[in-house]
C-alpha positions in Angstrom: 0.0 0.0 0.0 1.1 3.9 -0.9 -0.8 5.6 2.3 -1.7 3.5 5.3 -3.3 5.3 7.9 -3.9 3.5 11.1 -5.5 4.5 14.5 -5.8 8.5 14.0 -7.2 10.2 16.2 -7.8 14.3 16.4 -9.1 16.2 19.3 -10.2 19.8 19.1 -11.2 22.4 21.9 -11.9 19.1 24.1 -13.9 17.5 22.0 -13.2 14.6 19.7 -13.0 15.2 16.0 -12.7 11.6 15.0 -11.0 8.5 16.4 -9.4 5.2 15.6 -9.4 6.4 11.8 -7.8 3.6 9.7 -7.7 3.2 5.9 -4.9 2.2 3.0 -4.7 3.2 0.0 -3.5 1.3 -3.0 -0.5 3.3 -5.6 -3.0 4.3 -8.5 -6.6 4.0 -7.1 -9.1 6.4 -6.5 -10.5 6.8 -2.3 -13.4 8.8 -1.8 -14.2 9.9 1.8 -17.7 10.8 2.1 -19.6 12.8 5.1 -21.7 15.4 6.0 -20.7 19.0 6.6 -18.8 19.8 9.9 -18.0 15.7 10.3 -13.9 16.6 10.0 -13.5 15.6 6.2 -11.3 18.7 6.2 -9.9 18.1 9.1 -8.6 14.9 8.6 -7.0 15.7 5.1 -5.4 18.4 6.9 -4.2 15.8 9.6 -2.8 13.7 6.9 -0.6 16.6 4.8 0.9 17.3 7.9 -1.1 20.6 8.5 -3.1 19.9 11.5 -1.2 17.5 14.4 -2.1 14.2 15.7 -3.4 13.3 19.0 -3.3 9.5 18.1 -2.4 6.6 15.4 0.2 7.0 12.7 0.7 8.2 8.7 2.8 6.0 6.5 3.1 7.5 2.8 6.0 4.8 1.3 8.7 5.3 3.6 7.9 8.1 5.1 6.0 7.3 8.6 5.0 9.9 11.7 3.5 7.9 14.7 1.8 10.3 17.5 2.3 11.9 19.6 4.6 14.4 17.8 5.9 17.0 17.7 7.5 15.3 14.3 10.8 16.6 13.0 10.5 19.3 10.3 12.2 17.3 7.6 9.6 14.4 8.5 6.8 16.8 7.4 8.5 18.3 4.8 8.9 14.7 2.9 5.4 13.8 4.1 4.1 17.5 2.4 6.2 16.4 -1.0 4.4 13.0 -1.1 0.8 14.2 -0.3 0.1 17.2 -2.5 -3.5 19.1 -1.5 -5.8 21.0 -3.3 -7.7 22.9 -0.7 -11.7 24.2 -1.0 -10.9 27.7 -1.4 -8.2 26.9 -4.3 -5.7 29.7 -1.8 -3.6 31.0 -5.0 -2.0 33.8 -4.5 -3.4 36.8 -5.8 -1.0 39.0 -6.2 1.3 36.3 -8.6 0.2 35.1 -11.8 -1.2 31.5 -12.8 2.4 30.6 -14.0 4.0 31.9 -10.7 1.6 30.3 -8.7 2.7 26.9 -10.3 6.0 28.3 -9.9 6.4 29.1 -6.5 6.9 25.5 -4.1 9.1 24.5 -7.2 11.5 26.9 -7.3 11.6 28.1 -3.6 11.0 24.8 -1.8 12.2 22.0 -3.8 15.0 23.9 -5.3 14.1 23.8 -9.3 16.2 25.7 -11.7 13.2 28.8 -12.7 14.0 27.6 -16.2 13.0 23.7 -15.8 10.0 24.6 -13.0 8.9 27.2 -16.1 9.2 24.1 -18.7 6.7 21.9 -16.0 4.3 24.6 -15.0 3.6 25.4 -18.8 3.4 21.0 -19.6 0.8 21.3 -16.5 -1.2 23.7 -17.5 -1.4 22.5 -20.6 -2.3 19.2 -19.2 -5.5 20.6 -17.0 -6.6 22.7 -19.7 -5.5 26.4 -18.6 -2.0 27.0 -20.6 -3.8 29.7 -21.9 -4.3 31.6 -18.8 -0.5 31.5 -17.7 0.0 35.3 -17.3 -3.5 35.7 -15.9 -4.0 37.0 -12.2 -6.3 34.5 -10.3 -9.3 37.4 -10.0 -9.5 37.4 -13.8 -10.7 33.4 -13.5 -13.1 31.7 -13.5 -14.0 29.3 -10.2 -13.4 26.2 -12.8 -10.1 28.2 -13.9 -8.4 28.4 -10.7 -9.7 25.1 -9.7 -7.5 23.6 -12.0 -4.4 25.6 -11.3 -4.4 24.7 -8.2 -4.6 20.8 -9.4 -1.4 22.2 -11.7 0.2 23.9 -8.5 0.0 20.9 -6.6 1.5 18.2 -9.1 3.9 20.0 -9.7 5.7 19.1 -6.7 5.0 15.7 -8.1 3.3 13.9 -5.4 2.9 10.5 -4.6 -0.8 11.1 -3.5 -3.1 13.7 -4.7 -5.5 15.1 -1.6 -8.6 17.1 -3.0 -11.2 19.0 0.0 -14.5 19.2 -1.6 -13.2 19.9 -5.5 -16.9 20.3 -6.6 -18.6 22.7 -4.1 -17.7 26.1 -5.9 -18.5 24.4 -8.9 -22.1 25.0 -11.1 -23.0 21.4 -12.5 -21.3 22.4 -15.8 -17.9 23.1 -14.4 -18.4 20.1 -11.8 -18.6 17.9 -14.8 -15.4 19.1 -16.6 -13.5 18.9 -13.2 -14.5 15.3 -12.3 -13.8 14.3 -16.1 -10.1 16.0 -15.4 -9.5 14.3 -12.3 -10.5 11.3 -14.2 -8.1 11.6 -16.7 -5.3 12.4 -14.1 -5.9 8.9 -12.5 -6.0 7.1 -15.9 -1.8 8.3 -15.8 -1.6 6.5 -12.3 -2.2 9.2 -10.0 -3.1 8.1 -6.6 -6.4 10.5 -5.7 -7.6 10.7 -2.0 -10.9 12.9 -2.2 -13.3 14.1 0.4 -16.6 15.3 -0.3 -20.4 15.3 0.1 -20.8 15.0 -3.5 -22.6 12.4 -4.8 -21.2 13.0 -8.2 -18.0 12.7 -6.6 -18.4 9.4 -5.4 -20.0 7.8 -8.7 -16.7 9.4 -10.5 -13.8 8.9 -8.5 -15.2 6.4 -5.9 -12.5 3.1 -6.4 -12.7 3.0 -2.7 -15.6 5.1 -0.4 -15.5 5.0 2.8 -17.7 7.4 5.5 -16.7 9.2 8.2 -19.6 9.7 10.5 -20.1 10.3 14.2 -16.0 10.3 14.6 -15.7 7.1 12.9 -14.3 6.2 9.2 -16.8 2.7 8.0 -15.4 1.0 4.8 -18.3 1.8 1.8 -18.5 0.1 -1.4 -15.0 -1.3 -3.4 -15.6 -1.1 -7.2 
């Protein structure tokens, strides 16, 4: 398995945001996780890019692997961060760089690219999720559906083993929804591992390989296609 997660658990202000989470994930496959609103979908994809800490449980991505408690060294998280690329709700480019700087950025200033080569893959990325044409655009002049999909580009281009998406539809008109979920689609077609959670049906009938629920605190295995 690529991700096996085992255990997790996540407190908040006292109370407990879920517990004993445990779920692999298979190099190339499609997990949805499914739940209502406030359940700690969010939560837990922050908990697994190494954004939110652990109270409990452990995060293996290949051989990279944080047990709890922390804290966790800083190069643990960093490697964790480069193997589970995330795609958050509210897209968070920055608005004062342009689509090709956005993609830009973790390239050149965190992994150490040469501009000229993390130029070469931004451009091949956008390309590939349908926005080269937008490259010198400022994110305000997009479209949700536009800067959706940079920040799809923005995140692979750290080349990640594990792709983590936080509701990728809910900005989205039906339309646009459609054209995203038929990217994404595409994307795991090449091999990409995709680890999504939502409260979108749609989602689930498109990406769904693996669904599981989290409800209540607790993560119940769904339907396998």
């Amino acid at each position: 398995m690529l991700l096996e997660v085992v255990g997790l658990k996540k407190v908040l202000g006292g109370a407990v945001v879920f517990d004993d989470v445990t779920f692999a994930v298979a190099a190339g496959s499609s997990t949805v996780i499914r739940g209502g609103s406030g359940c700690g979908k969010t939560t837990l994809l922050r908990c697994l890019n190494g954004l939110e800490p652990i109270d409990a449980g452990s995060i293996r991505v290949d051989d990279v692997r944080l047990v709890a408690p922390g804290p966790f060294p800083a190069r643990a998280l960093q490697d964790l961060r480069r193997r589970l690329g995330i795609v958050f709700q509210q897209w968070n480019l920055f608005a004062h760089r342009t689509v090709l700087d956005n993609v830009t950025e973790a390239p050149i200033h965190v992994a150490r690219q040469a501009p000229a080569a993390a130029v070469s893959r931004a451009r091949q990325l956008l390309e590939r999720v349908g926005v080269h044409h937008r490259a010198d655009a400022y994110p305000h002049r997009l479209s949700g559906g536009e800067q959706q999909r940079v920040a799809i580009a923005r995140a692979l281009a750290m080349q990640p083993d594990v792709l983590l998406l936080d509701e990728p539809t809910s900005a989205l008109d039906g339309v646009r929804a459609g054209e995203l979920l038929g990217l994404l689609a595409e994307l795991r077609a090449t091999g990409l591992t995709l680890v999504t959670v939502t409260h979108d049906d749609r989602v689930c009938d498109a990406l769904g390989e693996q669904v599981l629920t989290l409800e209540g605190g607790r993560l119940r295995a769904g339907a396998q296609r």
